[in-house]
N, C-alpha and C positions, 0 to 999 in steps of 0.2 A: 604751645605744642599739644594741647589736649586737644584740639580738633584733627591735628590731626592721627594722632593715635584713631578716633573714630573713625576718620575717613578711612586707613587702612585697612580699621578691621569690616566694615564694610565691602574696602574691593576684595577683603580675601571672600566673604558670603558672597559678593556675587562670582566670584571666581571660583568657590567652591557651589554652586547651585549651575555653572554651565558646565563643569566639569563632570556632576550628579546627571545634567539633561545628557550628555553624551555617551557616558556610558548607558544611559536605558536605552540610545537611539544605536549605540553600537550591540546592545545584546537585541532586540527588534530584530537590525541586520542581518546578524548570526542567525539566529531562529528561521527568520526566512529564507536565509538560503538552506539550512536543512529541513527544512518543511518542503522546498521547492522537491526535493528528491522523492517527497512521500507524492506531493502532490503530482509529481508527472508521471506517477507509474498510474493514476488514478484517472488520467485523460489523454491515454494511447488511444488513438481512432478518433477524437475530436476534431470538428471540422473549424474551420480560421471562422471567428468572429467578430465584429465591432463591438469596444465594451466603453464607453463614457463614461469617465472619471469626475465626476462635479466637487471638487474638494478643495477646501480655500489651505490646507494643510501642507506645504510643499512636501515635507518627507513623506508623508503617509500616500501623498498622490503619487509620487516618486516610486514606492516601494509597491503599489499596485500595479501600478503600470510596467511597469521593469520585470514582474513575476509573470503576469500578462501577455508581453512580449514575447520572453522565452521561451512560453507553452504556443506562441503561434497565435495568439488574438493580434489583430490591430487596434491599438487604443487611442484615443481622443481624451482630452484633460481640459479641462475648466475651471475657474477659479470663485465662480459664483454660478446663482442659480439663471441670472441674465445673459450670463455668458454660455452657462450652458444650454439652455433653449435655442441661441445663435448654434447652436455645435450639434443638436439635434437636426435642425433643419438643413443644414449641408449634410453631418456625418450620418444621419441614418442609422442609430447605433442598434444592434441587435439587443443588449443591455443596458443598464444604467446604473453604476455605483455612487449613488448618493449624499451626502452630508446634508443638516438640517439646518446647524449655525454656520450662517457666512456672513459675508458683506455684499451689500448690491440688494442680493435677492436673495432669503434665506430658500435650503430643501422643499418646506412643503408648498413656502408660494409657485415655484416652481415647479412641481408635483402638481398643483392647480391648474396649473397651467397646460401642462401637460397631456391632462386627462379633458379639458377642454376641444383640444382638435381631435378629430376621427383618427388621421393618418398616424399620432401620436401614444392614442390612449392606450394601447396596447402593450408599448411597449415595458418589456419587464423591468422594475423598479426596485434594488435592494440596496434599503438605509442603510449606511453605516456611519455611526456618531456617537458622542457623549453624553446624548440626551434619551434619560429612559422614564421621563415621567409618566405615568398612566396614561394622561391628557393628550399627548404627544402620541403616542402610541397606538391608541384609537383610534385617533384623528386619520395615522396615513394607512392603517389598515383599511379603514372606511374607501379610501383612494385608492385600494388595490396594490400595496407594496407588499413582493414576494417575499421580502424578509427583514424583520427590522435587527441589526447585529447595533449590540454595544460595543466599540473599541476596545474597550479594555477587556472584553470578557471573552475574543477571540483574536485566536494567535491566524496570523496572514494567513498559513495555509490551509486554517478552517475557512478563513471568509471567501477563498479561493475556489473550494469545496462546495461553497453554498453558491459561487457564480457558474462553476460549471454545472451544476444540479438544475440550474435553471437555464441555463441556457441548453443541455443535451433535453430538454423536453419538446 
């Protein structure tokens, strides 16, 4: 019986580390719908625009897109950086809310990519990811990205804030 005593106390840690993930994903939630109320008084008179979502992250693509929505964008979602250049070329997006770690195709190859085609290189490009090394940093500013946002260091209707800022320009 001493294995399983282990095992138990095991599925209680993993049963207590989804229960840990859910509540952060349930206060996330909360946050952004009372940031949604700051945020729409801040883009009365914005006009409807296309914003591509590149984010291998389901909730986090989920929770842009659905803020997104409600202010009146059309949004397009992608799950890597190959898929999103596919989502480029049909959607035409006015914006592009980026990640840098995916699968497929990470952010910056993608971002290479990008600024390779005339029709393309324009378009506005603002990181949002986990990754804040210097190196990294440099790199996509070098490439022209409006604004590199850390995850953790901005609540949704800051990074909401810094998409309409760019796109009312």
């Amino acid at each position: 019986m001493p294995g399983s005593i282990t095992s138990a106390e095991e599925n209680v840690k993993v049963l207590l580390a989804l229960i840990k993930s859910s509540i952060n994903n349930v206060g996330l939630f909360i946050n952004w719908n009372l940031d949604l109320l700051i945020s729409r008084s801040c883009t009365t008179g914005m006009s409807k625009k296309k914003v591509l979502i590149v984010e291998d992250d389901n909730f986090v693509a989920e929770v842009y897109s659905t803020k997104l929505l409600e202010m009146g964008h059309e949004v397009v979602v992608a799950q890597n950086g190959e898929e999103g250049l596919a989502k480029v070329g049909e959607a035409r997006p006015d914006l592009i809310l980026l990640d840098i770690i995916m699968p497929v195709m990470g952010g910056i190859e993608m971002l290479e990519e990008l600024k390779k085609k005339e029709e393309w290189k324009n378009i506005p490009v603002i990181l949002l990811t986990n990754v804040g090394e210097k190196e990294s940093v440099q790199k996509v500013r070098d490439l022209g990205v409006q604004n590199y946002l850390i995850k953790s260091h901005f609540t949704p209707a800051e990074v909401i804030e810094k998409i309409e800022s760019v796109l009312g320009k």
